[in-house]
C-alpha positions, 0 to 999 in steps of 0.5 A: 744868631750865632755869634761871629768871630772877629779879627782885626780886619773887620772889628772897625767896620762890624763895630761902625756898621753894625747897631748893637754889637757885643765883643767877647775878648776870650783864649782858649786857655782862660777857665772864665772865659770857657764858663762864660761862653754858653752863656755868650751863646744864648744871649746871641740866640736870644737877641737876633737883632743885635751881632755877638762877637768874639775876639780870640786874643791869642789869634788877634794880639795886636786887636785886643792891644789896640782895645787895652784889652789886659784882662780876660775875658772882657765884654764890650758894647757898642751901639751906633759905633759909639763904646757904651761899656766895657768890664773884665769879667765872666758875667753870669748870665742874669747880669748879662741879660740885664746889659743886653736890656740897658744897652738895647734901652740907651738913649742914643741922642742922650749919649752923643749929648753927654759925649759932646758936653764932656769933650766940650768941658776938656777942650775948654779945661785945656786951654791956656788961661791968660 
């Protein structure tokens, strides 16, 4: 599967809905991000079952904002509309191919567990001692 382009319209919903997804943040004038793009491409091809996505951040300003996205390009992965990495970065494509395995690997309950203990730990170090 090719990848899909991404817009403000539609990233909430793609990443809620949509299993495994992998967001590229790119410009047309980042040289890394032009480096990285086949390398993006045959990860897409090679794993069918997960959606690839790309975020011009020149057209989608206000999206690569809202996501903090100060470097480019930066790579993303979400799986069960749950963020389970984020780097800044042209991967080459070995270490690509080594994320796509662990995030295709994750534990998904384990990771709603570890999240839930961490916001648990918070809530509990901001309570007001008496």
């Amino acid at each position: 599967m090719a990848t899909v382009a991404l817009t403000l319209d539609d990233f909430e919903k793609t990443i809620l809905e949509g299993g495994t997804v992998f967001v590229d943040f790119w410009a047309s004038w980042c040289g890394p991000c032009l480096q990285f793009a086949p390398n993006y491409e045959a990860a897409a091809e090679a794993n069918p079952d997960m959606t690839f996505a790309k975020v011009d951040t020149e057209a989608q300003q206000q999206l690569a904002a809202a996501m903090n996205i100060t470097s480019i390009p930066t790579i993303m992965a979400f799986k069960d509309g749950i963020g389970v990495f984020a780097q800044a970065g042209a991967l080459p494509r070995p270490v690509l191919d080594d994320l796509v395995s662990q995030v295709r690997e994750l534990d998904m309950n384990q990771v709603r567990a570890d999240l839930a203990r961490r916001e648990a730990e918070a809530a509990e170090a901001a309570e007001p001692t008496a």
